[in-house]
Structures are given as structure tokens and as C-alpha cells.
Residue frames as a rotation matrix with the C-alpha (Angstrom) as fourth column:
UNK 1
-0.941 0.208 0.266 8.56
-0.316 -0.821 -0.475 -11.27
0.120 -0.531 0.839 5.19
UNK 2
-0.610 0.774 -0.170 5.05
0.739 0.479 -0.474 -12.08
-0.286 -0.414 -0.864 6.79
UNK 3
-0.006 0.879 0.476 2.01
0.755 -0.309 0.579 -10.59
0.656 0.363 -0.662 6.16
UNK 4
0.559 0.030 -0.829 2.34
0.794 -0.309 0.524 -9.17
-0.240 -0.951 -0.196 9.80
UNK 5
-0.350 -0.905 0.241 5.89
0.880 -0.230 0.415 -7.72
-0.320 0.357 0.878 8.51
UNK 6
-0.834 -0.250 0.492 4.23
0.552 -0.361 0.752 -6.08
-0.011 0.898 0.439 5.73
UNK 7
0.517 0.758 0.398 1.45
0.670 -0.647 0.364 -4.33
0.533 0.079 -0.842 7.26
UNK 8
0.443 -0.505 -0.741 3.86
0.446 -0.593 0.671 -2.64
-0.778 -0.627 -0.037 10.16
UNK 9
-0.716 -0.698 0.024 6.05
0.518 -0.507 0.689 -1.13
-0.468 0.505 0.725 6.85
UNK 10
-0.559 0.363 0.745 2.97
0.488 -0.582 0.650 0.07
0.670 0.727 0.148 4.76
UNK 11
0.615 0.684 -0.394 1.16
0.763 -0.388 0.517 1.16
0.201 -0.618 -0.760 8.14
UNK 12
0.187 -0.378 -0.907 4.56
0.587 -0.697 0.412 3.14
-0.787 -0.610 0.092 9.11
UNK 13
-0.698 -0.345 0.628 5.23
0.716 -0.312 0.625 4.12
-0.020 0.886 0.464 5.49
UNK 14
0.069 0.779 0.623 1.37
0.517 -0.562 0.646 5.86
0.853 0.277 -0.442 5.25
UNK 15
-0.254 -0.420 -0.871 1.99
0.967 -0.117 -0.225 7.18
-0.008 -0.900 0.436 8.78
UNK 16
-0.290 -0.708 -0.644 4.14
0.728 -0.599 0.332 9.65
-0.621 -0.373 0.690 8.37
UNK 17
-0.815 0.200 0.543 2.13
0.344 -0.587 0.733 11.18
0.465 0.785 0.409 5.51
UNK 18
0.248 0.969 0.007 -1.53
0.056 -0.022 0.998 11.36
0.967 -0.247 -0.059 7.51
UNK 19
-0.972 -0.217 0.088 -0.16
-0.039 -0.218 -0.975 12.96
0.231 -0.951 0.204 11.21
UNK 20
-0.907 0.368 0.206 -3.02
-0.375 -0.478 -0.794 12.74
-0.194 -0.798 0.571 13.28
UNK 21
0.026 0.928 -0.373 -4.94
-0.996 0.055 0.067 10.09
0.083 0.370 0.925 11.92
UNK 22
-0.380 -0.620 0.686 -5.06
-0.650 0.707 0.278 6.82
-0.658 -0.340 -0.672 13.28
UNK 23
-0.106 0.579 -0.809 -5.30
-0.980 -0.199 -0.014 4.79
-0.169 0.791 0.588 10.68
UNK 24
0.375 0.511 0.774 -7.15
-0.464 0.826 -0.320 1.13
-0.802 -0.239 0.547 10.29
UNK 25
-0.535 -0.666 0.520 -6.51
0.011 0.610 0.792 -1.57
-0.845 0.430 -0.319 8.00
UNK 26
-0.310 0.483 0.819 -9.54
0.881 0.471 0.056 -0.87
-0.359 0.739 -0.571 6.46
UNK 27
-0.091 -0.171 -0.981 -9.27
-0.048 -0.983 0.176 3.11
-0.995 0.064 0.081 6.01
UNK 28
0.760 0.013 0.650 -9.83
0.650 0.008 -0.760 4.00
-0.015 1.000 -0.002 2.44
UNK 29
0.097 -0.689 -0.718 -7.21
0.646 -0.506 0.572 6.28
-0.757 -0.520 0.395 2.09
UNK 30
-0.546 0.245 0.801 -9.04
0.836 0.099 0.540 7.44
0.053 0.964 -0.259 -1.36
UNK 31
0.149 0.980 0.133 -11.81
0.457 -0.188 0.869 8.30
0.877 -0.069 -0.476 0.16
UNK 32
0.376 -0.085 -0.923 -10.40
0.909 -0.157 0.385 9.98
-0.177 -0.984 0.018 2.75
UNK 33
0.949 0.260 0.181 -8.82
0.313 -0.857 -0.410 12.05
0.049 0.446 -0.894 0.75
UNK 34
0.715 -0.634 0.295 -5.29
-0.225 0.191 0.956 11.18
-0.662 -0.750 -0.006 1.57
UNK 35
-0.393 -0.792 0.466 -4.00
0.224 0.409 0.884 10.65
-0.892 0.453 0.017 -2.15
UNK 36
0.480 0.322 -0.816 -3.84
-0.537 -0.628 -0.563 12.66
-0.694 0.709 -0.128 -5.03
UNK 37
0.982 -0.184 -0.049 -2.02
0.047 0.479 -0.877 11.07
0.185 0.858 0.479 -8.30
UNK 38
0.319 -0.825 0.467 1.16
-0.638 -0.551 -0.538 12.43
0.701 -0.126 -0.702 -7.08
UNK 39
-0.043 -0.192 0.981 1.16
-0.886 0.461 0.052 10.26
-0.462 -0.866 -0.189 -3.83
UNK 40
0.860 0.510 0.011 -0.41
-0.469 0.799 -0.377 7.03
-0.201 0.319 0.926 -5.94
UNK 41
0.720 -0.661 -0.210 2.55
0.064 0.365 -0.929 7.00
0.691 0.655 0.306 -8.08
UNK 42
-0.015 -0.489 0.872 4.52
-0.928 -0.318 -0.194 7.59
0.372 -0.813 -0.449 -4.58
UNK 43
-0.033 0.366 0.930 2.74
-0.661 0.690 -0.295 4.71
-0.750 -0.624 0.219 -3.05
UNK 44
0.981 0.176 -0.079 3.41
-0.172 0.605 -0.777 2.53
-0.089 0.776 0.624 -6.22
UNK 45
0.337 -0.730 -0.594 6.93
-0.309 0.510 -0.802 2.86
0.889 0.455 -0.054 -6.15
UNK 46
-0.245 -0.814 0.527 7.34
-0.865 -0.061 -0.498 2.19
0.437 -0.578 -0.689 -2.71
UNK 47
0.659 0.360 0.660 5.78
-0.546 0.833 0.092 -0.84
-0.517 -0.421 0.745 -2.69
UNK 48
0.919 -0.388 -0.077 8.29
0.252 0.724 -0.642 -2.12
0.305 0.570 0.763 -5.34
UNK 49
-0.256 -0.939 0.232 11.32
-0.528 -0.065 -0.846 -0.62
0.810 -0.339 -0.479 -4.05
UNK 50
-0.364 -0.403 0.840 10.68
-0.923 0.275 -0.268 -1.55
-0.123 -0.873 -0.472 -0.35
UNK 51
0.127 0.226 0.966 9.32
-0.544 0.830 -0.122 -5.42
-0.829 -0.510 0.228 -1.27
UNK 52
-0.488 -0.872 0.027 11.18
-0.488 0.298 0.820 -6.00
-0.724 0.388 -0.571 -4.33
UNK 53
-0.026 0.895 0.445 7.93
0.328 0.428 -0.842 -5.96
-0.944 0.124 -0.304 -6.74
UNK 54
-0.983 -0.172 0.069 7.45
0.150 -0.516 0.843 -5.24
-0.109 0.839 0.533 -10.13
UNK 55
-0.127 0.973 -0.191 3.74
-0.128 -0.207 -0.970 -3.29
-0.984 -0.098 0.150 -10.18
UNK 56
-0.949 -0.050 0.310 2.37
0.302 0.132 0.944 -4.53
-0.088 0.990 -0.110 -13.86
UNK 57
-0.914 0.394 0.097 -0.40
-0.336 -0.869 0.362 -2.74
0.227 0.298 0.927 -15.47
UNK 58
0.075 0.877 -0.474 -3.09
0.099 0.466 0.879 -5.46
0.992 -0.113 -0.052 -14.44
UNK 59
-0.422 -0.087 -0.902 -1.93
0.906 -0.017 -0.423 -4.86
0.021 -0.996 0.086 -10.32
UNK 60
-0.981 -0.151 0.125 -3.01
0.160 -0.985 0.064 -0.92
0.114 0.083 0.990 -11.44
UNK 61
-0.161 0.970 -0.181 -6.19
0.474 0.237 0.848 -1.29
0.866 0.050 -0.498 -9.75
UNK 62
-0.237 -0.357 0.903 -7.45
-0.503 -0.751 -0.429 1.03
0.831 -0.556 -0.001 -7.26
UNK 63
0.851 0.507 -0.134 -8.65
-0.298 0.678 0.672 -1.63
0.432 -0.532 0.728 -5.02
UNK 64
0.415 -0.552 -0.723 -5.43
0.561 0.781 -0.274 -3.11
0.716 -0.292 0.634 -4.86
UNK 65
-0.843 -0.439 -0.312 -3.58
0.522 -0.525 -0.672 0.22
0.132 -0.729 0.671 -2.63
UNK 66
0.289 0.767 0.573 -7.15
-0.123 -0.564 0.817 1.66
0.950 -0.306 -0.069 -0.90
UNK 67
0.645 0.063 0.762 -5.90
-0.634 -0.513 0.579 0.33
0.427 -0.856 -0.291 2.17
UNK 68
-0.071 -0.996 0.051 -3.49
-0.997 0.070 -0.027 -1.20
0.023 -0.053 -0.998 4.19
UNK 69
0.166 0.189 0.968 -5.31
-0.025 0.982 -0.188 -4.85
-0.986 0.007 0.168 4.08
UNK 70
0.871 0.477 -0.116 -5.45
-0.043 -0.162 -0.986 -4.15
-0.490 0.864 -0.121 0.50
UNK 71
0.390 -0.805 -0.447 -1.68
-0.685 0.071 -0.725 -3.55
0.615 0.589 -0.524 -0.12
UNK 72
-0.319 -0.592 0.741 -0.57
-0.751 0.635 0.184 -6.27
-0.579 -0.497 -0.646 2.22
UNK 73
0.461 0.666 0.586 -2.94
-0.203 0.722 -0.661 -8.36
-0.864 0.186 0.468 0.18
UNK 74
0.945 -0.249 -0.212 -1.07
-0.202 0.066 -0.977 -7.45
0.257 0.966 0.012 -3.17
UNK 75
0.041 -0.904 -0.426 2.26
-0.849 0.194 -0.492 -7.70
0.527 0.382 -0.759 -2.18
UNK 76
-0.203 -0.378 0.903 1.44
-0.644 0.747 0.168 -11.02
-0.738 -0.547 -0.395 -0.39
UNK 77
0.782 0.490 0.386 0.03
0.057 0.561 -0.826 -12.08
-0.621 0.667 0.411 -3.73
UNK 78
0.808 -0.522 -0.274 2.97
-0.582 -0.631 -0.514 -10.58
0.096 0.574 -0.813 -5.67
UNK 79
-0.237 -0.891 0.387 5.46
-0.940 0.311 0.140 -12.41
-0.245 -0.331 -0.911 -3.51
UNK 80
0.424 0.434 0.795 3.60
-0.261 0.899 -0.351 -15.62
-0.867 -0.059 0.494 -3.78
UNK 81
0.999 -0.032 -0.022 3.93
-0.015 0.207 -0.978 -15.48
0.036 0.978 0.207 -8.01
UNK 82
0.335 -0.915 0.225 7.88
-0.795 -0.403 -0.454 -15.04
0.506 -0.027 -0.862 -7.52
């Protein structure tokens, strides 16, 4: 899967949660206010279910899912180590 790939899935994944917001690659989605602890752990497992990742307690960084450059960035690192 391509970097490309893998922003179009976390861009359509966050989507559908934030109607009416068009959202950039560089959107905090923190700081927007778009994710409560409930969603995190939402948006943690669906990066490992949909790109076959195991999130380990050093990836548990909020930097790494603030935005969608941010999680394309980890799971293109992720894949890389694999």
C-alpha cells in the first residue's frame, strides 16, 4: 500500500466521524476537538486492524495520530520495520 493509499483510508476513515469538516492533512484533530479517549483508542485499533500493525507502547505518542500526515507517517514507518 502507498503512502497515497494510506492517506485516502485514514482521510475516509476520519471522514465519516467529522461531517462537515473538510479536513487537511495537517488538521490537528486534538485540537480541534474531534477526539476524546474513547475515539483515540478507536483510532488506534483501526490503524492496526485496517494496515495489519501492532501499535506498541513507544508508537503511543500523541504526535504520532494528530493528523492525517501524522498517521500515514506511522504506519509508513510501521510497515517499513516489518
Amino acid at each position: 500500500m502507498t503512502s497515497e493509499d494510506s492517506n485516502k483510508t485514514i482521510r475516509n476513515y476520519l471522514t465519516k466521524f467529522f461531517p462537515g469538516h473538510e479536513l487537511s492533512d495537517e488538521d490537528d484533530i486534538f485540537s480541534l476537538g474531534f477526539v476524546n479517549s474513547m475515539f483515540a483508542i478507536q483510532l488506534v485499533n483501526f490503524v492496526e486492524h485496517q494496515f495489519g500493525l501492532e501499535i506498541e507502547n513507544e508508537d503511543m505518542e500523541l504526535d504520532n495520530f494528530r493528523s492525517v500526515r501524522a498517521l500515514v507517517e506511522l504506519v509508513r514507518r510501521k510497515t517499513q520495520k516489518s
